[in-house]
C-alpha positions in Angstrom: -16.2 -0.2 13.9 -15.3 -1.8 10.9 -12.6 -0.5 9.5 -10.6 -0.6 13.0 -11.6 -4.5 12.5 -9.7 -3.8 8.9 -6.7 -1.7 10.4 -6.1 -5.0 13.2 -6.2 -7.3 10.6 -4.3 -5.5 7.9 -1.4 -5.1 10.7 -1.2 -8.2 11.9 2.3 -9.6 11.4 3.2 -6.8 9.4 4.6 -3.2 9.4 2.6 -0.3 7.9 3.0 3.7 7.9 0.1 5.9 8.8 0.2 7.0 4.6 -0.1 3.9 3.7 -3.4 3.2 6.1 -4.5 6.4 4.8 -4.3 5.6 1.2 -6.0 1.9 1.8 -9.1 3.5 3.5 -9.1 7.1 1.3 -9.5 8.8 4.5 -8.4 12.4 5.6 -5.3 12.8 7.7 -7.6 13.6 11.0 -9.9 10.6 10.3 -7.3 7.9 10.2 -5.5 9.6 13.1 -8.3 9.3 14.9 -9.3 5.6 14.3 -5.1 5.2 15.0 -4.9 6.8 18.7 -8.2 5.1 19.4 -6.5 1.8 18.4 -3.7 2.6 20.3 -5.1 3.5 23.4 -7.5 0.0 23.2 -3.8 -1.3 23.1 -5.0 -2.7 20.1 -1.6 -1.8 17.8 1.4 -0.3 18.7 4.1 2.2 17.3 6.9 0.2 15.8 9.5 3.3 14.7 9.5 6.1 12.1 10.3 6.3 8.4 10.9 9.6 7.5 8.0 11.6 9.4 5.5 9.2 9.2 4.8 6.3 12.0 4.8 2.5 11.5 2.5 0.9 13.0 1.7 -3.2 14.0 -0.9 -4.8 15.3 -0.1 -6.2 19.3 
């Protein structure tokens, strides 16, 4: 899929929230949740801490 080609690339070396993924791609809160766990179980990206309620994610 491309835009979990986009999410990698986008997180490589760097630190994002799951807002701020959400607001790149204009995609619903369940969409980019979804392309996020499927990441995350491909061990593709990983959780890196919280800011406020919202996860910060990197790319492994």
């Amino acid at each position: 899929d491309e835009v979990k080609r986009l999410i990698i690339n986008i997180l490589n070396d760097t630190e994002m929230s799951t807002p701020e993924l959400r607001k790149c791609f204009k995609l619903t809160n369940s969409e980019i949740w979804k392309l996020i766990s499927d990441l995350e179980s491909a061990r593709k990206i990983k959780r890196t801490g919280k800011k406020g309620r919202a996860q910060l994610w990197t790319a492994v």
